[in-house]
C-alpha positions as CSV (number, residue, x, y, z in Angstrom):
1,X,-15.5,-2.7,28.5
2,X,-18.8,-1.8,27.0
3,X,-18.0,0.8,25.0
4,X,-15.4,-1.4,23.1
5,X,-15.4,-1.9,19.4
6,X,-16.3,-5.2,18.9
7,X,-13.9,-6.5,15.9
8,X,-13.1,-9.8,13.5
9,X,-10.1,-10.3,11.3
10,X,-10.6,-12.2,8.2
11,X,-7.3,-14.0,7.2
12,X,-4.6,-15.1,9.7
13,X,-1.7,-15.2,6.8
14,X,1.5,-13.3,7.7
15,X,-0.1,-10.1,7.5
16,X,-3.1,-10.7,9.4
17,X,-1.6,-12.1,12.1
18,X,0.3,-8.7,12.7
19,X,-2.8,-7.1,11.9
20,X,-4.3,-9.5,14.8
21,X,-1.7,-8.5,17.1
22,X,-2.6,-4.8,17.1
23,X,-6.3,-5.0,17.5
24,X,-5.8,-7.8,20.6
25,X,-3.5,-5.1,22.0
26,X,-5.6,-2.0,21.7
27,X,-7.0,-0.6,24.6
28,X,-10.5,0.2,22.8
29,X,-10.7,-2.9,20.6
30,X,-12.5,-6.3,21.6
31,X,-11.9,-9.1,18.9
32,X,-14.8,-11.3,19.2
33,X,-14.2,-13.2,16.1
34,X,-11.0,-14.9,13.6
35,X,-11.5,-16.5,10.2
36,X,-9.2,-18.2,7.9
37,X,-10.3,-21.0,5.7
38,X,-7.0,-23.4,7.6
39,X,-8.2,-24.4,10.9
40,X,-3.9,-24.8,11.3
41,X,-3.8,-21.3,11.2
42,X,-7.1,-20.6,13.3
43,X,-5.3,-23.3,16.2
44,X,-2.2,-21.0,15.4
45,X,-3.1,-17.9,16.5
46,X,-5.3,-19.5,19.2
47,X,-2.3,-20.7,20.9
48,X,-0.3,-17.7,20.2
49,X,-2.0,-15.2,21.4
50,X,-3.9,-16.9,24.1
51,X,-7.3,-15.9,22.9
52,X,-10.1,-16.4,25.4
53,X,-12.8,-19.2,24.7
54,X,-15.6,-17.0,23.9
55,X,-13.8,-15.6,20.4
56,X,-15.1,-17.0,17.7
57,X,-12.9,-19.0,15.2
58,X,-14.4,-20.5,11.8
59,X,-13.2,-20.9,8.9
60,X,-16.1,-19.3,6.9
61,X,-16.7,-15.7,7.0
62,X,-20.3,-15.8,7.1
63,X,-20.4,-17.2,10.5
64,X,-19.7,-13.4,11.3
65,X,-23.4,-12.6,10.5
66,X,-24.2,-14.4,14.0
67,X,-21.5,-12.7,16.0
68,X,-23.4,-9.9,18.2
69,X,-22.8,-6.7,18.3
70,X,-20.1,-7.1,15.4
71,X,-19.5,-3.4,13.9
72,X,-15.9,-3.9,12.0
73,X,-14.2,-6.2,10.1
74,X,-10.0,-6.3,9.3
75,X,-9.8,-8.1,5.5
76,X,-6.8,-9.4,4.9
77,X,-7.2,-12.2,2.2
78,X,-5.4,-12.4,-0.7
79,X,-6.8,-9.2,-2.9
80,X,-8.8,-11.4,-5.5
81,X,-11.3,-11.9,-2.5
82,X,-11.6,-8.6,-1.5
83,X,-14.1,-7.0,-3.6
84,X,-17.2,-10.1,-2.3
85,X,-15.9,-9.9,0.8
86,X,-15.9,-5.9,1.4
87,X,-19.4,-5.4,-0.5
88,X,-21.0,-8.0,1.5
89,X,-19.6,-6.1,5.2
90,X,-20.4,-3.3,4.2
91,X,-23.9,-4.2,3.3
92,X,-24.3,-5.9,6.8
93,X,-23.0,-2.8,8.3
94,X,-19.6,-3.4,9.4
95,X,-16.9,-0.6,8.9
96,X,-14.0,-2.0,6.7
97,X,-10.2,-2.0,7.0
98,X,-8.8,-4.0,4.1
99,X,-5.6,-4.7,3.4
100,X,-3.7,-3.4,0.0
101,X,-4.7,-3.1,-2.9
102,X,-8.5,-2.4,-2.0
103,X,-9.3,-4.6,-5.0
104,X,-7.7,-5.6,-8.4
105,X,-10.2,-3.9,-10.7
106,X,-10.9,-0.1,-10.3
107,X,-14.8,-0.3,-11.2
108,X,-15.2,-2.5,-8.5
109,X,-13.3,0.3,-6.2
110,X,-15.3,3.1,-7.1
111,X,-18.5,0.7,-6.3
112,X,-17.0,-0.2,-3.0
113,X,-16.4,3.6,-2.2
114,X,-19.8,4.5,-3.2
115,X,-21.4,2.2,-1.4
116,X,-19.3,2.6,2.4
117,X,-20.3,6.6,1.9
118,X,-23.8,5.3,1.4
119,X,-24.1,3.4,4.4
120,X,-22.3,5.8,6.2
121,X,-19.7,3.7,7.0
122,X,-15.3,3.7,7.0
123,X,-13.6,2.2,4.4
124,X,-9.9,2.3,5.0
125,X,-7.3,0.6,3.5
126,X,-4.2,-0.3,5.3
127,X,-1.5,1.5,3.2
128,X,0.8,1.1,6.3
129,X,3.6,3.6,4.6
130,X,1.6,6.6,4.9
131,X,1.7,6.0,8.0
132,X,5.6,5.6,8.3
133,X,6.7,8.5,10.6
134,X,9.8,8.7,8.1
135,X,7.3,8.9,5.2
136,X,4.9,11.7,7.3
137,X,8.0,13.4,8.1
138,X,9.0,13.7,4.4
139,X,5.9,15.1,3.3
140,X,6.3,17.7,5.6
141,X,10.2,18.8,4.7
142,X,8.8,18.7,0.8
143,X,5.9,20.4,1.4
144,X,8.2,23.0,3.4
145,X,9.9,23.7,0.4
146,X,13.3,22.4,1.3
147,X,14.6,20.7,-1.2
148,X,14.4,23.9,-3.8
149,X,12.6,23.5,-6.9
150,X,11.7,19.9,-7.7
151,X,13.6,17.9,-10.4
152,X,12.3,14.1,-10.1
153,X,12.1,10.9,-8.0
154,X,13.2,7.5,-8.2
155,X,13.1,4.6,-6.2
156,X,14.1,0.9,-5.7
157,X,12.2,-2.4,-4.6
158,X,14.3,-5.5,-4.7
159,X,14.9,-8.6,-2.8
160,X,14.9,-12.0,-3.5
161,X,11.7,-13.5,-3.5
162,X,8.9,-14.3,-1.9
163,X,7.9,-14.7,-5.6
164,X,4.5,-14.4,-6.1
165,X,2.2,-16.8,-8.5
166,X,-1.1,-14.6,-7.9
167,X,0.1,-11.4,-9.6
168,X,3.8,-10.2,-11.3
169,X,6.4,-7.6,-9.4
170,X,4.1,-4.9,-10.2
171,X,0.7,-5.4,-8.3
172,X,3.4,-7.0,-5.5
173,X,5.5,-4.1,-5.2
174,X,5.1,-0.7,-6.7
175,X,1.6,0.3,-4.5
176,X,4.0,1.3,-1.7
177,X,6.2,3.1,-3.7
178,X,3.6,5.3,-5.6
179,X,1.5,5.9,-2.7
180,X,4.6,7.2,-1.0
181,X,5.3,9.7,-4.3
182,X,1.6,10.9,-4.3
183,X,1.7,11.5,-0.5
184,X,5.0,13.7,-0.9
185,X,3.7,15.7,-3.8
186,X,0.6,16.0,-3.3
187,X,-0.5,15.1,-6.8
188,X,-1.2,12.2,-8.8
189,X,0.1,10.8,-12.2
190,X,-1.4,11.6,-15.1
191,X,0.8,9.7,-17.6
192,X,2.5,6.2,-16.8
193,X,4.7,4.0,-18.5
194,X,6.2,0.1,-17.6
195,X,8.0,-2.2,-18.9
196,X,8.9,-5.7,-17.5
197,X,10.7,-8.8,-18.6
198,X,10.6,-12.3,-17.2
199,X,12.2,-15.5,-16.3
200,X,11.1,-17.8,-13.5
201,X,7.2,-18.2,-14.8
202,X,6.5,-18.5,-18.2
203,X,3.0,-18.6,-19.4
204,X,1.8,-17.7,-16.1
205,X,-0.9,-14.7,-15.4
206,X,-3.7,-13.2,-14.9
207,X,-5.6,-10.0,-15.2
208,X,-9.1,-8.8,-14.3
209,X,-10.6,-7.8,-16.8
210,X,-14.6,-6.6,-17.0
211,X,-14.5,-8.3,-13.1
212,X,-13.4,-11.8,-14.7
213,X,-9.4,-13.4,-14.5
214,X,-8.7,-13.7,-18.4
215,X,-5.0,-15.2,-19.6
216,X,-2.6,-12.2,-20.6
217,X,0.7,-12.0,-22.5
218,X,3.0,-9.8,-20.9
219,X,5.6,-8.5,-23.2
220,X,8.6,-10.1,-24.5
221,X,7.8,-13.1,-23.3
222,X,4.4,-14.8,-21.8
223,X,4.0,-15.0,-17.8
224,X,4.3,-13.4,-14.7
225,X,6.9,-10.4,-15.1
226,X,10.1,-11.1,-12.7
227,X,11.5,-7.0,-13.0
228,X,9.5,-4.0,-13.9
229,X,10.8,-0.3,-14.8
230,X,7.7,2.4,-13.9
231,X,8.0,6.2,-14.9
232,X,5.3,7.8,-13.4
233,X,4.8,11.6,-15.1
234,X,3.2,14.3,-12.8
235,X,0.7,17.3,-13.8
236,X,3.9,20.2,-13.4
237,X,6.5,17.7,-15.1
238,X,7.9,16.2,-12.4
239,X,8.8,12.6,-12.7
240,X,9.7,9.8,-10.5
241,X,11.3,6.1,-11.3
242,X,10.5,3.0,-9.9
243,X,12.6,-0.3,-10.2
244,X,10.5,-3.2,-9.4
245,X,12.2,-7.1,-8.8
246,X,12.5,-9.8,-7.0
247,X,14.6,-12.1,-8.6
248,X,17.9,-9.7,-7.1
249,X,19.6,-10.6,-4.1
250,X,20.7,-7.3,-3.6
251,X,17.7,-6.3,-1.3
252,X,16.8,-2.2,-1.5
253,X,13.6,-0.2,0.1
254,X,14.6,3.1,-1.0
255,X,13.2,6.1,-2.2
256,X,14.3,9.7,-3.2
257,X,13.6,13.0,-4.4
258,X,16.1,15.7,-5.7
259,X,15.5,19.4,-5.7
260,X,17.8,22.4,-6.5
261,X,18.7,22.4,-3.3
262,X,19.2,19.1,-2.3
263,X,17.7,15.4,-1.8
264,X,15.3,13.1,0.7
265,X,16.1,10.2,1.1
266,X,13.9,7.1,2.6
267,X,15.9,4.1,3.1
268,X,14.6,1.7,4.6
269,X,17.7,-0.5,5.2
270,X,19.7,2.1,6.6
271,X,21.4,1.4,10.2
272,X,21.0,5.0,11.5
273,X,18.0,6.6,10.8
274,X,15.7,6.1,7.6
275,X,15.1,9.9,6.7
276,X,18.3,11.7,5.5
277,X,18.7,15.5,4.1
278,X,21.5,15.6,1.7
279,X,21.7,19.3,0.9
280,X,24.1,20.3,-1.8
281,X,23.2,23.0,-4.6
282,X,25.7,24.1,-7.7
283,X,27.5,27.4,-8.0
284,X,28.0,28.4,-11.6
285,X,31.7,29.9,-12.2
286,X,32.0,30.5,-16.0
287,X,31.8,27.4,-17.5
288,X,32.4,25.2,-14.5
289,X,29.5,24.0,-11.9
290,X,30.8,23.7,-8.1
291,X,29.2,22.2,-5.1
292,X,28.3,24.1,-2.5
293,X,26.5,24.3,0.8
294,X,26.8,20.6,1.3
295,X,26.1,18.7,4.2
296,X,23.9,15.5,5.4
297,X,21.0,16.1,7.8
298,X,19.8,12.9,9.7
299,X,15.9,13.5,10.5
300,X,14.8,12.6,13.7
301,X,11.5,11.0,13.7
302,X,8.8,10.0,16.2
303,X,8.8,6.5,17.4
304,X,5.4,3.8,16.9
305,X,4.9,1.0,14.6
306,X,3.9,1.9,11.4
307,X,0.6,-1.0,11.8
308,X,0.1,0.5,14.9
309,X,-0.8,3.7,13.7
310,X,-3.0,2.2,10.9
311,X,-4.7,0.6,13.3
312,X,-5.5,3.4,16.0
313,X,-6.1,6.0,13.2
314,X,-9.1,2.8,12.2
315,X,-10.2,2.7,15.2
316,X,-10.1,6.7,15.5
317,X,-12.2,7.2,12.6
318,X,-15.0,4.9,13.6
319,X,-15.5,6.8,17.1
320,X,-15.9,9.9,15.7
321,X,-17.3,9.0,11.9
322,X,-14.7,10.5,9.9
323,X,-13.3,8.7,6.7
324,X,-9.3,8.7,7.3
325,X,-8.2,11.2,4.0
326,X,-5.0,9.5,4.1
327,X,-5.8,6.1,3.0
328,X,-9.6,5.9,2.3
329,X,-10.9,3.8,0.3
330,X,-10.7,6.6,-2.5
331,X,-6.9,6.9,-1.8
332,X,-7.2,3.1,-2.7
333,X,-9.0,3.6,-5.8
334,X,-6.1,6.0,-6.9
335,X,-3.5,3.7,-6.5
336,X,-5.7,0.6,-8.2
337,X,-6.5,3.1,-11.0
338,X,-2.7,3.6,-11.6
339,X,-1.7,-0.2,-11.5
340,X,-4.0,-1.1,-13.9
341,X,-2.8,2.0,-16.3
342,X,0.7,0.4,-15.5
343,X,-0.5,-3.5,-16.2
344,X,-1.9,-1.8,-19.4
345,X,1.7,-0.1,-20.7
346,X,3.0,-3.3,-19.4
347,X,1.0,-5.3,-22.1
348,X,2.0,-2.9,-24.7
349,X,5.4,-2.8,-24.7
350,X,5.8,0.7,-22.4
351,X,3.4,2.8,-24.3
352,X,2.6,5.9,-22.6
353,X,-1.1,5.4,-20.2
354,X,-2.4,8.9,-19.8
355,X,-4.5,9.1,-16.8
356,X,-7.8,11.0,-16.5
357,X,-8.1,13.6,-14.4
């Protein structure tokens, strides 16, 4: 078709290759191009998805610059590659959809963001939870007002392994967790705290630092931290908890927030449905506190892969030029802003990070 979006992926890891998948699939997408720098991986996908001879596969990604009629690129290469790779499509005029985190130093995201709104161009990054039906459907039951008067949020990450040797439990984990608190309550930290321990790699890590990977020294001990705690302190009080590891077989994806009138929970492992209501408030008879008006509500939610969605609502934005509010680039920035505020408490034994506003 002629009107089709003509599209490359950069990186065929795990991720891209879903991300690959998608964009084959969609109905207004043509992928004319695939890079990866392992021609194993560009044979791969070449065999798997039964891509037609004319698509071009190379393994470097400024082979693109001949590709004709090229207008998007999908980034998904590991995060420390990000920031070249973004700036330089976006100065050649491609729209971007990068994966998470935009990039691991927030200078370099505001200059990112500065620069797609000067070309006129979408920067999106593919925070696929806030696209979650269970996640947009909780954001509408808090914003409702259902649970009562807010009291706090916690939530769980933990699995055993993959164990990462780019960055510690932190940059690996807690993006999808704080994106999913900010979209809920519409509001963003101003004061952060971690702390972490580790055990499987000492004297391992990196940070960026001034745009360059300097040596770090985590507390307690030097390296890559295996578990992190995360309080994250909002503007009216409310604060939520995040436990971070994956050195724990007992593997969790859930998340909660408890009102006066009752919780929200998102659990991802759960066989039913992932959105429950728990309502339940206390009755106050002299000295004693009874529960009342208890009962669980399972939350029917609309049916689509989360990826899916990222990628229409992509595709959607570049047809009729408007930046997806969601997860724009800016969104991005956020959510790099408060990792690096975390990786900072991190390095000084949990001191509070307060975040400007």
């Amino acid at each position: 078709m002629a009107n089709q979006i003509k599209i490359a992926v950069i990186g065929v890891g795990r991720w891209g290759t879903h991300l690959l998948r998608n964009f084959l699939s969609h109905p207004q997408v043509s992928v004319v191009a695939v890079v990866d720098p392992h021609p194993e991986r560009l044979a791969a996908v070449k065999q798997q998805f039964h891509l037609e001879e004319n698509v071009v596969l190379t393994t470097q990604w400024q082979d693109l610059k001949q590709v004709l009629g090229l207008s998007s690129v999908i980034i998904a290469t590991p995060a420390s590659t990000h920031y070249a790779l973004i700036k330089d499509s976006l100065q050649q005029g491609y729209h971007v959809l990068a994966e998470k985190p935009l990039t691991l130093n927030p200078v370099e995201c505001r200059e990112l963001c500065q620069l797609a709104e000067q070309q006129r161009l979408i920067l999106m990054v593919d925070h696929t939870y806030l696209f979650h039906p269970a996640v947009e459907r909780g954001q509408a039951v808090v914003k409702a007002g259902k649970l009562g008067d807010l009291r706090y949020g916690y939530a769980t990450r933990s699995h055993l392994g993959p164990v990462r040797q780019d960055v510690d439990a932190l940059w690996d984990l807690a993006i999808h967790d704080i994106a999913i608190f900010n979209n809920w309550l519409g509001q963003l930290p101003v004061k952060v705290q971690a702390t972490g321990t580790v055990w499987l790699q000492l004297g391992v890590g990196k940070r960026v630092e001034e745009g360059e990977l300097e040596e770090i020294s985590p507390p307690l001990k030097k390296g890559l931290a295996d578990l992190i705690w995360v309080t994250l302190t909002y503007p009216d009080g409310f604060q939520a908890y995040i436990h971070l590891c994956w050195l724990n077989a007992d593997k969790q994806r859930r998340l909660g927030i408890v009102g006066s009138q009752g919780s929200l929970i998102f659990d991802e492992m759960s066989p039913s449905s992932p959105l429950t209501l728990l309502y339940g408030e206390f009755e106050q008879k002299g000295n004693q506190f009874i529960p009342v008006n208890q009962k669980q509500v399972t939350l029917e939610l609309e049916t689509g892969e989360p990826l899916q969605r990222v990628c229409d609502r992509f595709v959607t934005s570049i047809l009729t030029h408007t930046p997806v509010a969601v997860s724009s680039g800016w969104v991005g920035t956020e959510l790099v802003e408060i990792l690096a505020a975390l990786t900072q408490s991190l390095q000084e034994n949990g001191k509070p990070i307060f975040l400007k506003k």
